[in-house]
N, C-alpha and C positions, 0 to 999 in steps of 0.2 A: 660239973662239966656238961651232963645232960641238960640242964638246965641254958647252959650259955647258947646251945647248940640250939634250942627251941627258940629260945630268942630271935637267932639270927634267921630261923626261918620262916617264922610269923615277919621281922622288918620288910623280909626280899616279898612277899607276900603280900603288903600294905602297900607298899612301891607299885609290884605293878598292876594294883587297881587303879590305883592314883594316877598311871600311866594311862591307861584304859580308858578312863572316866574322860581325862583329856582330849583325846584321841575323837571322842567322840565329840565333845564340845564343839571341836574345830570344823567336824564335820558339818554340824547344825548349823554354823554360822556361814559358811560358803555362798558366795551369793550366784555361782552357778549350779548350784543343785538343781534337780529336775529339766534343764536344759538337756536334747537328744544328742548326745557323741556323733562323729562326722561318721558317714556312712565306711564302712571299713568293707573291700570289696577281695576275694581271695579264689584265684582258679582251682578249681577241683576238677577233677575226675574228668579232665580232657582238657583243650585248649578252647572250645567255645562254650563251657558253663561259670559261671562264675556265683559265690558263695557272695553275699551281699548280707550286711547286720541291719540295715533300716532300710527294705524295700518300697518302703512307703515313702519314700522322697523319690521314686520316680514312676509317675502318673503312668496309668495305661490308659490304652485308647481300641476299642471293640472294631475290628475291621467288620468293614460294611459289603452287601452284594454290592454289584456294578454289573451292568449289561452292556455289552459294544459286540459290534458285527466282527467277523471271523474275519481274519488278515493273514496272507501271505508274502514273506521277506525274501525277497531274491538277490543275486549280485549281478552287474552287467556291466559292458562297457558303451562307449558313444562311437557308432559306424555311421558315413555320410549315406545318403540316402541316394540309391543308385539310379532310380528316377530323375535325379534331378545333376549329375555327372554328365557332365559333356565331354568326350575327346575333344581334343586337337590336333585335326590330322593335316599333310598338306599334300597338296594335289598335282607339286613338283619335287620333282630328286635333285638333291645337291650338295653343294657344302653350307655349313653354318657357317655365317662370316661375323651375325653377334644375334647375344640374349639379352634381352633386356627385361624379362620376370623372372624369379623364383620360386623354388617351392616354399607351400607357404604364404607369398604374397596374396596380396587381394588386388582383384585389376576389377577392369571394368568393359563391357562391350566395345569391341573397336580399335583397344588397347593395343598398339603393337607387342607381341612377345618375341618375336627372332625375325631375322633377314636369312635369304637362299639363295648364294649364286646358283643356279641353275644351267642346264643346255637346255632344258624342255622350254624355257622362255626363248632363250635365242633361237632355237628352230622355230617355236610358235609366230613370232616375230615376223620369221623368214617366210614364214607362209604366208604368213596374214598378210605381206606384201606383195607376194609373186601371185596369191589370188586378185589383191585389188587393183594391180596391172594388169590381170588377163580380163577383168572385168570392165576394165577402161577401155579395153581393146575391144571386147564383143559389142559394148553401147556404141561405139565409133562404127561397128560392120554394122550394128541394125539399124543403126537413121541412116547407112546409105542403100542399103539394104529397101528400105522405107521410100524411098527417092525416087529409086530406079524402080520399085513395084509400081508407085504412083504414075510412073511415065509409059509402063508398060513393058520396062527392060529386061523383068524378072518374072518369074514365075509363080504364085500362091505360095506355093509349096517351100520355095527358097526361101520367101519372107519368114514363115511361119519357123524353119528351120534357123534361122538369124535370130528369132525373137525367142526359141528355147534356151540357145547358146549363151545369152545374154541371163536371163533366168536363173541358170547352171552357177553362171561368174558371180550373182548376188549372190544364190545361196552359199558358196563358198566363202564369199568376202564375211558374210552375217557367222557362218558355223565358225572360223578361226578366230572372227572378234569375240565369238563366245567362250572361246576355250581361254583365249586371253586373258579378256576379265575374270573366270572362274579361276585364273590361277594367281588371283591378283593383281595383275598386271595393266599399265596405263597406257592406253592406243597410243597417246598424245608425246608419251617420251619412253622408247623403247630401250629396254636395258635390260641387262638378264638377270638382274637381283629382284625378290619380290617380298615381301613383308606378310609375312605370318602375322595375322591379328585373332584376339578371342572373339569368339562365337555370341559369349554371355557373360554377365556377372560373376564374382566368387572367388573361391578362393583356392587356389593348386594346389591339388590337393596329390599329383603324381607328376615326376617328370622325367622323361627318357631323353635327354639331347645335353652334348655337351660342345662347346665352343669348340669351330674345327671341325666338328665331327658331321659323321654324313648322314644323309637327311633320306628315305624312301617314300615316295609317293605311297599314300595308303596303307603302309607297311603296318608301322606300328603310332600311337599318339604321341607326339612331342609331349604334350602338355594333358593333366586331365585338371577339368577347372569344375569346382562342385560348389553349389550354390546350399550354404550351409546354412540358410535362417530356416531351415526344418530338418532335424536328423535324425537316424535311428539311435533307438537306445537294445540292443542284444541282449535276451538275459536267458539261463540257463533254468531251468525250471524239471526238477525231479518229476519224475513217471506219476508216483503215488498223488501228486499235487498238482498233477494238470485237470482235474475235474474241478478245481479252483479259480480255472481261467479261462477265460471264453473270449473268443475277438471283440471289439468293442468294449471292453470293459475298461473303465478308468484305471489311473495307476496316480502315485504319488513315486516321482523322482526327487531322488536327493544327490548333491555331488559329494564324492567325498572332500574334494576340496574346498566345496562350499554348502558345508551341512546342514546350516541355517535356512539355505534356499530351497524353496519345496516344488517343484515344477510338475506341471502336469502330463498326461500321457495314454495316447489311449492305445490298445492293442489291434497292430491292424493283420497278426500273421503268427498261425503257431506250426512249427513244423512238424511236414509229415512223418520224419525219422525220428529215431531214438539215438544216441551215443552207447551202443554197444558197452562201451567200459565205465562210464560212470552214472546210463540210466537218465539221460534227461535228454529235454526239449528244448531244441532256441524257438523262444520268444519275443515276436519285432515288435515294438512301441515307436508310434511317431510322436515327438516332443518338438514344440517350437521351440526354438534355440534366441533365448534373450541376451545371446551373447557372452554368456557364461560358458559355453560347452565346446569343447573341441574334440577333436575325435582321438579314439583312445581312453578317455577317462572313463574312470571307475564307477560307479553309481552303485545306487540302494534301490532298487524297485518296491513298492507295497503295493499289495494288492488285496482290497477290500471287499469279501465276499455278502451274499445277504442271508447268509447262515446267523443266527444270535449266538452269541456265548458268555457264559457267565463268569463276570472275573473277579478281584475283591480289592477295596480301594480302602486306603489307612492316609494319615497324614500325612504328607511333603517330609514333616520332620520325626516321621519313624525309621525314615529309608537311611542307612546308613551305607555310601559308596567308600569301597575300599578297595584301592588296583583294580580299577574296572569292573566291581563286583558287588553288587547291593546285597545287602543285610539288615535284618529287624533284630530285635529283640523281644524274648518270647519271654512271660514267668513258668518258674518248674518251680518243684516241689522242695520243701526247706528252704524256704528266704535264695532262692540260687534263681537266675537268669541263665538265657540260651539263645546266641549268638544263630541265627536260622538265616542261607541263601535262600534269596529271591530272585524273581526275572520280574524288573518293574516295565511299567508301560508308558502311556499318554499321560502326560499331568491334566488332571481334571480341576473345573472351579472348586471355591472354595478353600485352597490351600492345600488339594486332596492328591493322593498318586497312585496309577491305577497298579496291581500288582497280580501279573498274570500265572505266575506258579509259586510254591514255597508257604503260603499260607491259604487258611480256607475264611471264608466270611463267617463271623463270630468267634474268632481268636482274636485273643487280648495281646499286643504287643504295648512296650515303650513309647511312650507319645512323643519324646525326646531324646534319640537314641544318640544323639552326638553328645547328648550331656552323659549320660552312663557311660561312653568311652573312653571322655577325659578322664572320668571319676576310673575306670578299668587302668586307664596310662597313667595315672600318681601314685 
């Protein structure tokens, strides 16, 4: 019985060498042996380190110095430039009888914008006539006036008082023709409507009158017309960072609407107040307006000081943008990577991106960090 029992445990015993021996045969024969398993990538110990099995499949790249001048980023918006705002005022009272610009519109010098019945025309009218009857009448007493002195019928004295009177009746007839014309009005066909025209070029940029409605000599501007091909650009500028900005200094504008566009700008005006509650300065930039700009719009102001600063520049494709947020990847310690924010800057030649906080020059990141993310997202 002992004997059977040894048997059976020397058999099971022989088996699995012979097992074994196989096992291994199969192994030698593999014709992927020595080929490197795919990189197997596992978060630890936070959501931005990541546990990586074959770091060496993704190259680093040594961040470099970089030197660029100090720059300050402000917000502002586009105000017309009040220099160059012309009212429209008119120099009769009445009623509006029609408009023919709006706000908004662009017109042009000469342009009619509204008609005014008026009474200031029709009394002007009345005069300019009952002057140049009284004045028809005084030239008629002085050439006889003239006559009777020649003959001896008259006295110096009466001539000379005949040739004032006459004088009198010009300048009257000249002063109501002038008031005439200054209110628009045409000698030649009297009527008591007059024609509101612009002053200048541009574009309405305000307007107080509505059809119907009544009109005040001087009062207030129907119309304000602002000649837009040079406008302000306003930008708010903190306390600590107006030793940054001096008049005359260049500026780089950009619209938000059109970001791509980079327009120029120089500063013609920093103010002398503060903003009590949020601590800054409006600062005026004159920008020529290429037709991009309207007023109201948002912009980006830079401003480029001649201070140096030192920044650090890695490859284009280290930066990795995620929701509006760039990140590199850094190596740590155990085969494990670290997802690191950045504030990238200016793309430089070479394929290079400049990288103003978040790393320092001679740190190693990822030379291809969009490839380590896929590999992070499978």
């Amino acid at each position: 019985m002992k004997r059977t029992v040894l048997q059976i445990v020397v058999l099971l015993i022989s088996i699995s060498f012979h097992l074994t021996l196989s096992g291994c045969s199969n192994a030698q024969g593999d014709p992927t042996k020595g080929a490197p398993p795919p990189a197997k990538i596992v978060p630890v110990a936070g959501p931005s380190l990541f546990a990586v099995d074959h770091p060496e499949q993704f190259p680093l790249a040594t961040a470099t110095e970089h030197t660029a001048t100090s720059e300050l980023v402000v917000t502002g918006t586009v105000a017309p430039d009040v220099s160059r705002a012309v009212p429209v005022t008119s120099l009769v009272s009445g009623r509006i009888t029609g408009i023919y610009a709006r706000l908004g519109d662009t017109v042009h010098k000469g342009q009619r914008l509204l008609t005014v019945r008026s009474d200031d025309i029709s009394g002007g009218f009345s005069d300019y006539r009952k002057a140049a009857r009284t004045e028809a009448l005084t030239r008629i007493q002085l050439e006889r006036a003239q006559d009777l002195y020649q003959h001896g019928a008259i006295a110096l004295n009466d001539l000379q008082v005949a040739q004032q009177t006459e004088d009198n009746a010009k300048v009257d007839v000249e002063t109501t023709a002038e008031k005439l014309e200054a209110r628009g009005s045409d000698l030649n066909h009297p009527a008591g409507i007059v024609d509101i025209v612009s002053p200048v070029s541009g574009v309405i940029t305000d307007q107080q009158v509505t059809n119907s409605g009544g009109l005040q000599s001087l009062s207030t501007a129907a119309f304000t017309i602002s000649d837009l091909s040079s406008v302000w650009v306003i930008c708010d500028v903190y306390e600590n960072d107006l030793s940054n900005v001096h008049i005359g200094d260049a500026a780089e504008i950009r619209l938000n609407a059109y970001p791509d566009r980079v327009l120029k700008g120089r500063v013609s005006n920093i103010g002398a107040t503060l903003d009590p509650n949020i601590r800054t300065a409006k600062v005026r930039m004159e920008v020529q307006n290429p037709g991009l700009m309207r007023l109201g719009m948002f912009v980006q102001a830079t401003f480029r000081g001649q201070r140096k600063e030192v920044h650090t520049s890695v490859p284009a494709t280290a930066i990795l943008h995620i929701h509006d947020r760039d990140f590199v990847y850094v190596p740590a310690p155990d085969n494990k990577f670290r997802r690191v924010e950045v504030v990238s800057g200016d793309g430089l030649p070479g394929n290079m991106q400049e990288v103003r906080s978040g790393i320092a020059p001679g740190q190693q990141v990822v030379a291809n960090a969009l490839v380590l993310e896929h590999t992070i997202d499978q």
